[in-house]
CHARMM-style PDB file with segment names, atoms N, HN, CA, C and O in Angstrom:
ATOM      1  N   UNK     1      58.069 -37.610 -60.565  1.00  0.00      PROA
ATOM      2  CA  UNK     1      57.144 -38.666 -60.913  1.00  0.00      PROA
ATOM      3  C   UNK     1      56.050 -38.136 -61.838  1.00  0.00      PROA
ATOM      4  O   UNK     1      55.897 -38.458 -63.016  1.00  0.00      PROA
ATOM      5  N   UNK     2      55.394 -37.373 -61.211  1.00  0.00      PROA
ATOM      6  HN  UNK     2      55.518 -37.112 -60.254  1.00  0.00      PROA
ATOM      7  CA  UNK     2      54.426 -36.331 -62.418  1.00  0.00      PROA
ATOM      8  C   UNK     2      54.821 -35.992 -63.710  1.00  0.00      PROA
ATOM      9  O   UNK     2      54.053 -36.095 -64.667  1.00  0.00      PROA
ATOM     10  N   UNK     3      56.577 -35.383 -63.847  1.00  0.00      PROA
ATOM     11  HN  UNK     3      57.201 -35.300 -63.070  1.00  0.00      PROA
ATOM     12  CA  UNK     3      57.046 -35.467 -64.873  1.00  0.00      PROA
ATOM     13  C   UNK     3      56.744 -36.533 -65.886  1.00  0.00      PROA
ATOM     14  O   UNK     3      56.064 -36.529 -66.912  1.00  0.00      PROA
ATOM     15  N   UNK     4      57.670 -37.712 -65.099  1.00  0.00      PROA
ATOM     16  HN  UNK     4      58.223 -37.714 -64.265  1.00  0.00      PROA
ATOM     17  CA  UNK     4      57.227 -38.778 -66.336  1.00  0.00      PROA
ATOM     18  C   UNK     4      56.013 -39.587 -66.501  1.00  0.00      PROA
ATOM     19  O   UNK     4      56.140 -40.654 -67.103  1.00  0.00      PROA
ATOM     20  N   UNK     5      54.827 -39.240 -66.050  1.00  0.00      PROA
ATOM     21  HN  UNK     5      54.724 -38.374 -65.561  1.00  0.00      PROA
ATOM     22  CA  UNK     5      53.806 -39.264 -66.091  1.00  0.00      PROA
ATOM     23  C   UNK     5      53.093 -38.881 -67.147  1.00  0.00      PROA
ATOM     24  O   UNK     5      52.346 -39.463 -67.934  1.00  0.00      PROA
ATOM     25  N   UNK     6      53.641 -37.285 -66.949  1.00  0.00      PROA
ATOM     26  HN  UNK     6      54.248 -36.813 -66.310  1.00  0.00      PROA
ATOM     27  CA  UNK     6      52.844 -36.658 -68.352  1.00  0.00      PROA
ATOM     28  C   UNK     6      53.438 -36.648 -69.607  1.00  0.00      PROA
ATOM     29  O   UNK     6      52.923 -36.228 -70.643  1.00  0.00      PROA
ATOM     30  N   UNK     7      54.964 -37.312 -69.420  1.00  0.00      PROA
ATOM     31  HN  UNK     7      55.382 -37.654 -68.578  1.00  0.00      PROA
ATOM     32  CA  UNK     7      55.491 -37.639 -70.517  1.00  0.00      PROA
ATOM     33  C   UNK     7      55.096 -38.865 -71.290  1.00  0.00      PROA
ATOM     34  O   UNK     7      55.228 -38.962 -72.510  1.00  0.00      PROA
ATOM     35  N   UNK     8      54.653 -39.701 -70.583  1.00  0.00      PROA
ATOM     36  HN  UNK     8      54.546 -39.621 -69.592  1.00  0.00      PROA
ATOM     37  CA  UNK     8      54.534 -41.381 -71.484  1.00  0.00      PROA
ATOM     38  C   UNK     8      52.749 -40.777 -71.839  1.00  0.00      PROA
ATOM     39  O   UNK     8      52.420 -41.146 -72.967  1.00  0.00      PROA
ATOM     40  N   UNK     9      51.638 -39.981 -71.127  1.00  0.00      PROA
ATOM     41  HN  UNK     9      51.905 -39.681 -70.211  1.00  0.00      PROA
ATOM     42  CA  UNK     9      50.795 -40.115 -71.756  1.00  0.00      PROA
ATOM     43  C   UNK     9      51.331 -38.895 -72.822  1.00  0.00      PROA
ATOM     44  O   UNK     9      50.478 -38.949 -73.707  1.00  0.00      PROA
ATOM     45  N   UNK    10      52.187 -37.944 -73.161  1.00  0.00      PROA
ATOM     46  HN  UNK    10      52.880 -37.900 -72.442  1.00  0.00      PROA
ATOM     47  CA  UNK    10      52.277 -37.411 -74.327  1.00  0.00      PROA
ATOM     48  C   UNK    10      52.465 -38.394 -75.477  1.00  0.00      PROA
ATOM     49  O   UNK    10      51.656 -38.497 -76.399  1.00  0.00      PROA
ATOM     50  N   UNK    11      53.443 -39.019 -75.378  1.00  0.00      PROA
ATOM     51  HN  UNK    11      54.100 -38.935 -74.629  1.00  0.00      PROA
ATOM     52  CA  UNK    11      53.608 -40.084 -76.186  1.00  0.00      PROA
ATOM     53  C   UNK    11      52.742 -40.369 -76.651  1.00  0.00      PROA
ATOM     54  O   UNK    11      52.434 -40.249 -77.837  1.00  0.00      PROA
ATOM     55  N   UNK    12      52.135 -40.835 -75.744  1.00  0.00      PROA
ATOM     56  HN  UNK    12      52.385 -40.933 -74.781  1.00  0.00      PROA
ATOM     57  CA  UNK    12      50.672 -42.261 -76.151  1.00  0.00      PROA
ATOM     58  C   UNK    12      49.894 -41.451 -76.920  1.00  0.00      PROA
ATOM     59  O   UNK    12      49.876 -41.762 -78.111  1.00  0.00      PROA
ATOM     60  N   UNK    13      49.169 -40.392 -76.563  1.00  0.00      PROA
ATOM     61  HN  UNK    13      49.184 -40.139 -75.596  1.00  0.00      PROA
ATOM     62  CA  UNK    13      48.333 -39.419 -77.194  1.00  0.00      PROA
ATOM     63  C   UNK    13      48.676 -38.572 -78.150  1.00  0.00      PROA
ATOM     64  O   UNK    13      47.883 -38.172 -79.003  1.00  0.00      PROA
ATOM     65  N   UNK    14      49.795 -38.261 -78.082  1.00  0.00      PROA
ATOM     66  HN  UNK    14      50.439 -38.586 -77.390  1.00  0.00      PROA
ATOM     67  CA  UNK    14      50.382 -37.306 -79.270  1.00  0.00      PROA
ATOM     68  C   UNK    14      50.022 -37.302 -80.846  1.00  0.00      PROA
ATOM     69  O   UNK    14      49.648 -36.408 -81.605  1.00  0.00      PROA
ATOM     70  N   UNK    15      50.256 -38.492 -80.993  1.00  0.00      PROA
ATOM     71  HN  UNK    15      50.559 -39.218 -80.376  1.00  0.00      PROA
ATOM     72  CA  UNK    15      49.137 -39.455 -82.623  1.00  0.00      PROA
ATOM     73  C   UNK    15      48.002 -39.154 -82.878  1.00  0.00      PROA
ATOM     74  O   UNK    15      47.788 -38.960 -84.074  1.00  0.00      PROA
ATOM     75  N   UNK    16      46.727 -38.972 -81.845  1.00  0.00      PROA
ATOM     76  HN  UNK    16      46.901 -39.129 -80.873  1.00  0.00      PROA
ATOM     77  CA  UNK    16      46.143 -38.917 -82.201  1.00  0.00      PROA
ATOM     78  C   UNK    16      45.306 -37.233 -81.815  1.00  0.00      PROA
ATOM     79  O   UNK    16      44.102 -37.173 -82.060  1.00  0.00      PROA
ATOM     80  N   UNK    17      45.983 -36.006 -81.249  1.00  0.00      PROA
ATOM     81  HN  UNK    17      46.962 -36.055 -81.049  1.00  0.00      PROA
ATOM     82  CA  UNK    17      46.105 -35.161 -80.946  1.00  0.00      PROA
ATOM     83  C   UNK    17      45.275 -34.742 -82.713  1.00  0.00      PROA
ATOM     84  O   UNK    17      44.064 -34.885 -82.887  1.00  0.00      PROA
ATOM     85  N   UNK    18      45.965 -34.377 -83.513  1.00  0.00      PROA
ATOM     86  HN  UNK    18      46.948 -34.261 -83.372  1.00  0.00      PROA
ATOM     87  CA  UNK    18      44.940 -34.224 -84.772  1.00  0.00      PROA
ATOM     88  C   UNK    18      44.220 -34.442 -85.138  1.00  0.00      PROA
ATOM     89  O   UNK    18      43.637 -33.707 -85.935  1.00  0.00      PROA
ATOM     90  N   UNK    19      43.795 -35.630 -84.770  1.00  0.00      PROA
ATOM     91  HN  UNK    19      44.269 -36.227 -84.123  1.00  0.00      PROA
ATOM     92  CA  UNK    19      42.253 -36.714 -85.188  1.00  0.00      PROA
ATOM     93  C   UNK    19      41.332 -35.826 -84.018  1.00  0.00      PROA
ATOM     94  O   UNK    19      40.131 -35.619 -84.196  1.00  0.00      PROA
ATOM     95  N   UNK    20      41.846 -35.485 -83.172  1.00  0.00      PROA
ATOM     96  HN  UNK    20      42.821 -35.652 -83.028  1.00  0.00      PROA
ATOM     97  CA  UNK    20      40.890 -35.189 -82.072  1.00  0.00      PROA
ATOM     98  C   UNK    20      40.621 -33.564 -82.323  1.00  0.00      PROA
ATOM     99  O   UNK    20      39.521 -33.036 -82.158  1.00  0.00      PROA
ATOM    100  N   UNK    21      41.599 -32.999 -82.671  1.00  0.00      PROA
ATOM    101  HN  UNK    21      42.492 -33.428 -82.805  1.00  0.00      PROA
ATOM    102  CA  UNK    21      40.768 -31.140 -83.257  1.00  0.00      PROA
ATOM    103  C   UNK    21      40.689 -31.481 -84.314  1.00  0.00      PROA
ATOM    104  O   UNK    21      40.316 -30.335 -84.563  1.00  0.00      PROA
ATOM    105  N   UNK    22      40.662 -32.104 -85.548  1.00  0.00      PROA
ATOM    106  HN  UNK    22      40.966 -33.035 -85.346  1.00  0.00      PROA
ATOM    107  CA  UNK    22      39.748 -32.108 -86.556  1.00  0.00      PROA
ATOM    108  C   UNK    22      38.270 -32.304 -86.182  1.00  0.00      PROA
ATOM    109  O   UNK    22      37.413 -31.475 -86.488  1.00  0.00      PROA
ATOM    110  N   UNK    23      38.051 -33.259 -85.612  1.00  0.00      PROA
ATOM    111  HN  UNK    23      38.748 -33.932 -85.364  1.00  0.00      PROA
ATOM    112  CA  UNK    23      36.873 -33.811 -84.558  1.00  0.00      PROA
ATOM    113  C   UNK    23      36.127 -32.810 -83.893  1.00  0.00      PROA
ATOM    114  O   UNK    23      34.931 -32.532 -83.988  1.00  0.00      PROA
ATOM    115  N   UNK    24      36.870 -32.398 -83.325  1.00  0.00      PROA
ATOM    116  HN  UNK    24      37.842 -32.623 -83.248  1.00  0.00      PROA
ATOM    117  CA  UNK    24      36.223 -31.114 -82.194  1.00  0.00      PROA
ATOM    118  C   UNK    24      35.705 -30.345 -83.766  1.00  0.00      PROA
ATOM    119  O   UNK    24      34.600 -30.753 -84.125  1.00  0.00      PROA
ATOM    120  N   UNK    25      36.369 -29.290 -84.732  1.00  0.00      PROA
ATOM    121  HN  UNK    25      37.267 -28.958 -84.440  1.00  0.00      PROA
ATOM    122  CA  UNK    25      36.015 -28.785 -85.147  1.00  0.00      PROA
ATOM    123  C   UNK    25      34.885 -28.801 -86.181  1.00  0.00      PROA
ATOM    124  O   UNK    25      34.186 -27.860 -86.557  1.00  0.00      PROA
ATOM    125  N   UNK    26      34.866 -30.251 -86.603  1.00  0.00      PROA
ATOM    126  HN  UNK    26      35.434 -31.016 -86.298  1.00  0.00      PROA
ATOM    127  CA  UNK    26      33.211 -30.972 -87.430  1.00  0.00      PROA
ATOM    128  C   UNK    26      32.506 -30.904 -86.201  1.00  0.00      PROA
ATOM    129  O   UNK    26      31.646 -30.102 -86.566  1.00  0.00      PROA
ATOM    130  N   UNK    27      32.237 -31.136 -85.061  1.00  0.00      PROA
ATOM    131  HN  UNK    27      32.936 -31.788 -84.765  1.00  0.00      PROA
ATOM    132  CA  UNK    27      31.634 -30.746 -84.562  1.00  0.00      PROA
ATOM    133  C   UNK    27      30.764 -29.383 -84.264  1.00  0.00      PROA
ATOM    134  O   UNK    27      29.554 -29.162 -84.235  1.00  0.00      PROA
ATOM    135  N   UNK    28      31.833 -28.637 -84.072  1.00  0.00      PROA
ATOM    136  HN  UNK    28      32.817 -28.817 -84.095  1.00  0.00      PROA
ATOM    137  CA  UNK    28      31.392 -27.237 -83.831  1.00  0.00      PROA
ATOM    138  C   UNK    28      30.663 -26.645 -84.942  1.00  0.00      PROA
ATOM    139  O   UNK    28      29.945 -25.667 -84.731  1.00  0.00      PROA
ATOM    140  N   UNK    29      30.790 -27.196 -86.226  1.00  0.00      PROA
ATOM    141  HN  UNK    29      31.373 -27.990 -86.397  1.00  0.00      PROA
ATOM    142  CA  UNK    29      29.888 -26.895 -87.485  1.00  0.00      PROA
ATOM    143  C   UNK    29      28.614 -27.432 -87.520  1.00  0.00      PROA
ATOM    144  O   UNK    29      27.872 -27.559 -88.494  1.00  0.00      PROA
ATOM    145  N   UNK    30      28.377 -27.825 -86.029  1.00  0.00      PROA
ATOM    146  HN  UNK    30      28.979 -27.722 -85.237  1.00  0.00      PROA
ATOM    147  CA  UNK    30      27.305 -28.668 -86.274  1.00  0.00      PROA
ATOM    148  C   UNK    30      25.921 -27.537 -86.127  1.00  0.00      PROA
ATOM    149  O   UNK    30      26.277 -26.553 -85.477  1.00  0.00      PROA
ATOM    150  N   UNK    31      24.731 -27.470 -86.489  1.00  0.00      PROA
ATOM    151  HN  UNK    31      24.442 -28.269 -87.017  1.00  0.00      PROA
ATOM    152  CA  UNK    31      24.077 -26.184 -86.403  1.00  0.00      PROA
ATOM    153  C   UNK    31      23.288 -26.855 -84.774  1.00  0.00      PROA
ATOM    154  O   UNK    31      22.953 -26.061 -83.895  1.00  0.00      PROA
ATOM    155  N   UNK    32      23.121 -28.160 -84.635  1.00  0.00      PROA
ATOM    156  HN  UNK    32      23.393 -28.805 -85.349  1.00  0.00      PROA
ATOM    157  CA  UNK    32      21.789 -28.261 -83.564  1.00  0.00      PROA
ATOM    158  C   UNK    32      23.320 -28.067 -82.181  1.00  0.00      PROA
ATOM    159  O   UNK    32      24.513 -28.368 -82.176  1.00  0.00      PROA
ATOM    160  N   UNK    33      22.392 -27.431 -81.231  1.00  0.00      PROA
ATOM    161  HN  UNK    33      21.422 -27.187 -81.235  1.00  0.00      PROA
ATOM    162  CA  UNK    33      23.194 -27.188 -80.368  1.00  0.00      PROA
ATOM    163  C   UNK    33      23.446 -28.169 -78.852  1.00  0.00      PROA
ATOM    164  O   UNK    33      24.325 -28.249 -77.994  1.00  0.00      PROA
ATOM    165  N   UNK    34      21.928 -28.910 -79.165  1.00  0.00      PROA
ATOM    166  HN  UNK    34      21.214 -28.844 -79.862  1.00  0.00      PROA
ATOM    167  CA  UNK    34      21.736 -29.806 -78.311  1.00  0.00      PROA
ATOM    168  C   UNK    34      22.758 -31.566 -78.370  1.00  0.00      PROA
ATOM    169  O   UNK    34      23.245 -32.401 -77.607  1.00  0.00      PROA
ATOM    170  N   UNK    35      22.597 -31.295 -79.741  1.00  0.00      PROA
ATOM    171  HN  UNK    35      22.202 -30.617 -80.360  1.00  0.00      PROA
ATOM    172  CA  UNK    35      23.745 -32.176 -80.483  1.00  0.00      PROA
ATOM    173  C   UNK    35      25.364 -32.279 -79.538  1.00  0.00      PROA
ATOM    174  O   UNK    35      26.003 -32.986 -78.759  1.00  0.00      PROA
ATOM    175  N   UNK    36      25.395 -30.562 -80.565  1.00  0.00      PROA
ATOM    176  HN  UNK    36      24.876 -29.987 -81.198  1.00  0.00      PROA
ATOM    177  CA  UNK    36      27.010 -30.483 -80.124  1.00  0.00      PROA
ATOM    178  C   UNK    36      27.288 -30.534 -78.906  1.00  0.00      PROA
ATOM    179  O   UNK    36      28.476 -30.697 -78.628  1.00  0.00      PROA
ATOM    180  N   UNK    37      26.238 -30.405 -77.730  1.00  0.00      PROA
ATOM    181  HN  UNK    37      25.273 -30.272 -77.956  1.00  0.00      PROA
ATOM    182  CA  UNK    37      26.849 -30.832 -76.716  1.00  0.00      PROA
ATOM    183  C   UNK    37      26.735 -32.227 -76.136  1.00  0.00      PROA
ATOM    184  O   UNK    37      27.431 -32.591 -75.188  1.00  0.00      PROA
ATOM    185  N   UNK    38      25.660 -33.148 -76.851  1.00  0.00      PROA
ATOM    186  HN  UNK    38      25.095 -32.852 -77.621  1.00  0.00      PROA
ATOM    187  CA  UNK    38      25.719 -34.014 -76.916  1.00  0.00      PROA
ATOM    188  C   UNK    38      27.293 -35.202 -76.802  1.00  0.00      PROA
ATOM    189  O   UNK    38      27.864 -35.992 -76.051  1.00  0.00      PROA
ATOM    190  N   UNK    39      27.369 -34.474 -78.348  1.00  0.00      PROA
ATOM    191  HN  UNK    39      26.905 -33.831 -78.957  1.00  0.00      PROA
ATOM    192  CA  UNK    39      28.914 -35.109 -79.036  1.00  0.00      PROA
ATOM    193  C   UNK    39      29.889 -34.970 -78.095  1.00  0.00      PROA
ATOM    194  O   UNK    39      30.470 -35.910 -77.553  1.00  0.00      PROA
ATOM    195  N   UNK    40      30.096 -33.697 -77.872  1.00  0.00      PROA
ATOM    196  HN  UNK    40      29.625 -32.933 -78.313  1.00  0.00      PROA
ATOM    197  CA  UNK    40      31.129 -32.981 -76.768  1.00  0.00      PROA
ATOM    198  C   UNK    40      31.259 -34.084 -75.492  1.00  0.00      PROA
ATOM    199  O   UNK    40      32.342 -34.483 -75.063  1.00  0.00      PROA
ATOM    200  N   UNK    41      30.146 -34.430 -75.052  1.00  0.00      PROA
ATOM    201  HN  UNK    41      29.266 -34.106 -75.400  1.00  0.00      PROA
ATOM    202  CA  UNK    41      30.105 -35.022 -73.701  1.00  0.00      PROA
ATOM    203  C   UNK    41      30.454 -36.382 -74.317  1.00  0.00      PROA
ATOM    204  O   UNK    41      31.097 -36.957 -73.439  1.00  0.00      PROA
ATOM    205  N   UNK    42      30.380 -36.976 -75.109  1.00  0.00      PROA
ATOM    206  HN  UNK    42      29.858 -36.509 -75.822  1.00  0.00      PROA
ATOM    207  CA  UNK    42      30.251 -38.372 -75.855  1.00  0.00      PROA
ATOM    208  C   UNK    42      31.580 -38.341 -75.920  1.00  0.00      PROA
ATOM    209  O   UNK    42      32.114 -39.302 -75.367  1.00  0.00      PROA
ATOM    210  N   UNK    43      32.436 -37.411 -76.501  1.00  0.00      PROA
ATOM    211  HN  UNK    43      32.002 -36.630 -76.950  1.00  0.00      PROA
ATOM    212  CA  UNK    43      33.791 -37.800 -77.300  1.00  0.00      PROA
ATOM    213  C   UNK    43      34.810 -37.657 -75.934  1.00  0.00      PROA
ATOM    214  O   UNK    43      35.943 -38.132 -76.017  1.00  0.00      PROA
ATOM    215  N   UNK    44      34.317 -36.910 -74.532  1.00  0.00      PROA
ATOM    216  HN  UNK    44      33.397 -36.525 -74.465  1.00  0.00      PROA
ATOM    217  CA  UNK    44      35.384 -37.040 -73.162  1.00  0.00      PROA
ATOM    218  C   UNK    44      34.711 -38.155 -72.657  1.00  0.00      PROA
ATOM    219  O   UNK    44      35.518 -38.678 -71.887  1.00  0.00      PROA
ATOM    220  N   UNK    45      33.484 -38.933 -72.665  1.00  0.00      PROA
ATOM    221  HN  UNK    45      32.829 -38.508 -73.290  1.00  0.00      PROA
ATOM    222  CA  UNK    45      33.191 -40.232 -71.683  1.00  0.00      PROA
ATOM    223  C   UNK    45      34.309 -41.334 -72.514  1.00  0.00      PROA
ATOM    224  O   UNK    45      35.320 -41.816 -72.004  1.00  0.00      PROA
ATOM    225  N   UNK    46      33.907 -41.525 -73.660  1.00  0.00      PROA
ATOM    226  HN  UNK    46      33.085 -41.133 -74.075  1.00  0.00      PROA
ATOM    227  CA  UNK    46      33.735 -42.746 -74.145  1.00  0.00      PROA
ATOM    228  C   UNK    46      35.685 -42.762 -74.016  1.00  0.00      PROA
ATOM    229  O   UNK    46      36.050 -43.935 -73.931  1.00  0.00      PROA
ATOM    230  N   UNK    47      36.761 -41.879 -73.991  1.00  0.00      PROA
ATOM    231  HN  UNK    47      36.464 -40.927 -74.060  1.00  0.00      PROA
ATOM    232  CA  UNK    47      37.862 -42.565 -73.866  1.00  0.00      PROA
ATOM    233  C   UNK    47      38.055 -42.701 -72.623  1.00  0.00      PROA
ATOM    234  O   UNK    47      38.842 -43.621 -72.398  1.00  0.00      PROA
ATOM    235  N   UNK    48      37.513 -41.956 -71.312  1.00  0.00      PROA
ATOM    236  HN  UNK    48      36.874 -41.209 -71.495  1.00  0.00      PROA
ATOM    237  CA  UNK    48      37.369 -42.295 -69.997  1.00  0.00      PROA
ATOM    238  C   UNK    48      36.662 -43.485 -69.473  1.00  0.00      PROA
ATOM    239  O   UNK    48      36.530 -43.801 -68.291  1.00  0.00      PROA
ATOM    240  N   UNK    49      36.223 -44.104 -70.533  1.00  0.00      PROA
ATOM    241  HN  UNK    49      36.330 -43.848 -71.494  1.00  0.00      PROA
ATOM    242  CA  UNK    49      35.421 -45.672 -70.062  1.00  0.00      PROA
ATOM    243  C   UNK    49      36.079 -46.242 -70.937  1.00  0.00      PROA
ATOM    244  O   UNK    49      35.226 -47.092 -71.194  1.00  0.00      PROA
ATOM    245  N   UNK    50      37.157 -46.553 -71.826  1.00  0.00      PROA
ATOM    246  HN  UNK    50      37.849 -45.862 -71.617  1.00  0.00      PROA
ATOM    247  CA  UNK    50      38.241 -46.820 -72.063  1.00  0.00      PROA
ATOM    248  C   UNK    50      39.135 -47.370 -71.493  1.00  0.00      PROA
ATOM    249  O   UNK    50      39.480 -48.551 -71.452  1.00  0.00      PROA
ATOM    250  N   UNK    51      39.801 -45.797 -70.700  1.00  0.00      PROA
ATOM    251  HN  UNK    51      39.520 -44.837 -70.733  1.00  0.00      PROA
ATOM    252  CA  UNK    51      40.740 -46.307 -70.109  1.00  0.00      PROA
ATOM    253  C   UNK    51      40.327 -46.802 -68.766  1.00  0.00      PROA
ATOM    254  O   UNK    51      41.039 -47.617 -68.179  1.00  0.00      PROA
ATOM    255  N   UNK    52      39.434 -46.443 -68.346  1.00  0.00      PROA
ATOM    256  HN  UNK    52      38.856 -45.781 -68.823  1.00  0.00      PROA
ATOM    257  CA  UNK    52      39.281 -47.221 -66.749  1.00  0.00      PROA
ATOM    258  C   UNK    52      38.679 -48.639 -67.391  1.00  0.00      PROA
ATOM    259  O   UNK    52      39.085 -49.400 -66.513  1.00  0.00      PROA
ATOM    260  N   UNK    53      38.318 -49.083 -67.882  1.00  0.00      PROA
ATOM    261  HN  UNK    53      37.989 -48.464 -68.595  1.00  0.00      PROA
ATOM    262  CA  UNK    53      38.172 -50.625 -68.600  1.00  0.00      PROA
ATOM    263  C   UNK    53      39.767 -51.164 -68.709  1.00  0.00      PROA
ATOM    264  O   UNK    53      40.249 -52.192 -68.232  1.00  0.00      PROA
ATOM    265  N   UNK    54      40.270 -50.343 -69.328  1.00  0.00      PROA
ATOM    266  HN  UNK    54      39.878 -49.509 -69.716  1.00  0.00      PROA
ATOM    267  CA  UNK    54      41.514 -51.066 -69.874  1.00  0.00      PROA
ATOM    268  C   UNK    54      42.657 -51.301 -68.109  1.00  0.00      PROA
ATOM    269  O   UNK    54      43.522 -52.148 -67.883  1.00  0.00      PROA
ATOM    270  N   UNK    55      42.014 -49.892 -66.985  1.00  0.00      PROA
ATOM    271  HN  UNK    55      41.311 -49.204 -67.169  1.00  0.00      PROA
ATOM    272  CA  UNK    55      42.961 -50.540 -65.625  1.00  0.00      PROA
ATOM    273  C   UNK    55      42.260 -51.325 -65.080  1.00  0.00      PROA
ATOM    274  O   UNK    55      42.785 -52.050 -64.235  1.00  0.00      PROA
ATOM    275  N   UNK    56      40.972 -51.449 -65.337  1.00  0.00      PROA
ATOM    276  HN  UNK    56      40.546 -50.860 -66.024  1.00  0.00      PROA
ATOM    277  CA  UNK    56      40.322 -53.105 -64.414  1.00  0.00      PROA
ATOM    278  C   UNK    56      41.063 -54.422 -64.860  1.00  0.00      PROA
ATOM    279  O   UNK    56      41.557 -55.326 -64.186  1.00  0.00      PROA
ATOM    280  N   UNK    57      40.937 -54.149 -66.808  1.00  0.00      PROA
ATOM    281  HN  UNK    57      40.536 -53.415 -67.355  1.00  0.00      PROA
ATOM    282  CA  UNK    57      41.151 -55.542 -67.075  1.00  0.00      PROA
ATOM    283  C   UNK    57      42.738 -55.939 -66.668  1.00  0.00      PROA
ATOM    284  O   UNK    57      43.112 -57.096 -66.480  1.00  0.00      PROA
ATOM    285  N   UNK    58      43.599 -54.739 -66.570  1.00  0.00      PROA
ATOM    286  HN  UNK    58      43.296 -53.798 -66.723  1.00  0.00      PROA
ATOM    287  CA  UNK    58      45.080 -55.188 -66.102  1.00  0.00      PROA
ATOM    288  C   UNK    58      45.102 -55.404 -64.953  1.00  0.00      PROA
ATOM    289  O   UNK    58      45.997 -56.185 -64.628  1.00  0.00      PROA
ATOM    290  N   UNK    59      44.291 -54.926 -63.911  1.00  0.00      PROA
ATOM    291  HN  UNK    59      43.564 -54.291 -64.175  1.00  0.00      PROA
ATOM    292  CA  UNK    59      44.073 -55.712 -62.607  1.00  0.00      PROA
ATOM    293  C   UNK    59      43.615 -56.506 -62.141  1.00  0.00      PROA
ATOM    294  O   UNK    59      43.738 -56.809 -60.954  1.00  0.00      PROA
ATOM    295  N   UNK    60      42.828 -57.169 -63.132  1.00  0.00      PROA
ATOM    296  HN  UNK    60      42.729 -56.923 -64.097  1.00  0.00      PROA
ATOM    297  CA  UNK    60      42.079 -58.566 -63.051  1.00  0.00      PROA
ATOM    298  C   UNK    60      43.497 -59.507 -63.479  1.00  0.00      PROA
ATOM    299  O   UNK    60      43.729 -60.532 -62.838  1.00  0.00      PROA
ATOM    300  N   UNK    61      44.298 -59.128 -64.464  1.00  0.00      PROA
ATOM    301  HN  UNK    61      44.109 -58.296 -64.985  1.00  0.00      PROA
ATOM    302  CA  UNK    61      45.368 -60.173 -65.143  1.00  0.00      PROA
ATOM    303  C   UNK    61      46.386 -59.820 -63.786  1.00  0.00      PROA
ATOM    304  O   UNK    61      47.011 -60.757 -63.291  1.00  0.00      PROA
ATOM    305  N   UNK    62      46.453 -59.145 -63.506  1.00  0.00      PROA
ATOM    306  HN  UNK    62      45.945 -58.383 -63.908  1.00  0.00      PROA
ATOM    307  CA  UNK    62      48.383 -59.365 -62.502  1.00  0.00      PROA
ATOM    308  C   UNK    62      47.426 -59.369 -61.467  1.00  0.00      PROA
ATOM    309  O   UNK    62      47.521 -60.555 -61.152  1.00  0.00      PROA
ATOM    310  N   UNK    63      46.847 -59.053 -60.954  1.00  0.00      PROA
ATOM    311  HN  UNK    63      46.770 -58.090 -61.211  1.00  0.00      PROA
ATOM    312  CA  UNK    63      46.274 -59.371 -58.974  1.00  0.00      PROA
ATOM    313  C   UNK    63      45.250 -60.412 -59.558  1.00  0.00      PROA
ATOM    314  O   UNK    63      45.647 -61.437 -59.004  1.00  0.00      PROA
ATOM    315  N   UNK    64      44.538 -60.659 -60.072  1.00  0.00      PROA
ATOM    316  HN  UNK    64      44.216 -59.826 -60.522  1.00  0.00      PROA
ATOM    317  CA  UNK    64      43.402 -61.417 -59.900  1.00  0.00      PROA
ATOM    318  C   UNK    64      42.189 -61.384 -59.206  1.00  0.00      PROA
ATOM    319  O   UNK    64      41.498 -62.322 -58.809  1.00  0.00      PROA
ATOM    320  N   UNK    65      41.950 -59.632 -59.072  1.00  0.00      PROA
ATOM    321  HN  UNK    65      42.511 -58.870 -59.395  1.00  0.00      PROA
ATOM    322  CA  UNK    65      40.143 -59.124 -59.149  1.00  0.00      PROA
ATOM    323  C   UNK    65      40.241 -57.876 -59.321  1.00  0.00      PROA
ATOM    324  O   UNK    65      41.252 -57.192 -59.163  1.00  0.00      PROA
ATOM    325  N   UNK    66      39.146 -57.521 -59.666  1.00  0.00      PROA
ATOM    326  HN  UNK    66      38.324 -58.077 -59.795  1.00  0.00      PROA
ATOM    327  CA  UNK    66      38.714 -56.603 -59.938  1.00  0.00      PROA
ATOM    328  C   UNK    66      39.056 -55.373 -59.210  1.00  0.00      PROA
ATOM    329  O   UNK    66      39.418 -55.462 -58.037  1.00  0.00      PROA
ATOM    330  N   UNK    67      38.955 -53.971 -59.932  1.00  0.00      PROA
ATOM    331  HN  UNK    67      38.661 -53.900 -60.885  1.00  0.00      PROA
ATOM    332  CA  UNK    67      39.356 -52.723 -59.052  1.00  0.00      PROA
ATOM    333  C   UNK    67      37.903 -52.606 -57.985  1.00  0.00      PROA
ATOM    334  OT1 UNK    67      37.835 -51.723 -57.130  1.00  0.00      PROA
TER     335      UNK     67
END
């Protein structure tokens, strides 16, 4: 089960796997340090409030409430 788990999110993510170390690495050029960790923490929330948005709203559509 884990297997194909980490297989469909390879998939899903695999695309954008480059966009994301190009990213990381403009970052790391960044000189303020307070910044870069700023960014750092910014660029792991914001797809983790993403995707837990995106399993509420599919559990609001097939059960009908909220997680």
């Amino acid at each position: 089960m884990e297997d194909i788990l980490e297989l469909i999110l390879s998939i899903l993510f695999m695309p954008f796997e480059s966009k994301y170390d190009n990213l990381k690495i403009k970052i790391n050029k960044i000189p303020s340090k307070a910044l870069k960790i700023f960014l750092k923490v910014f660029l792991i929330v914001i797809p983790l409030a993403l995707i837990f948005g995106l399993c509420c709203l599919c559990s609001y559509i097939f059960r009908g409430y909220w997680i």
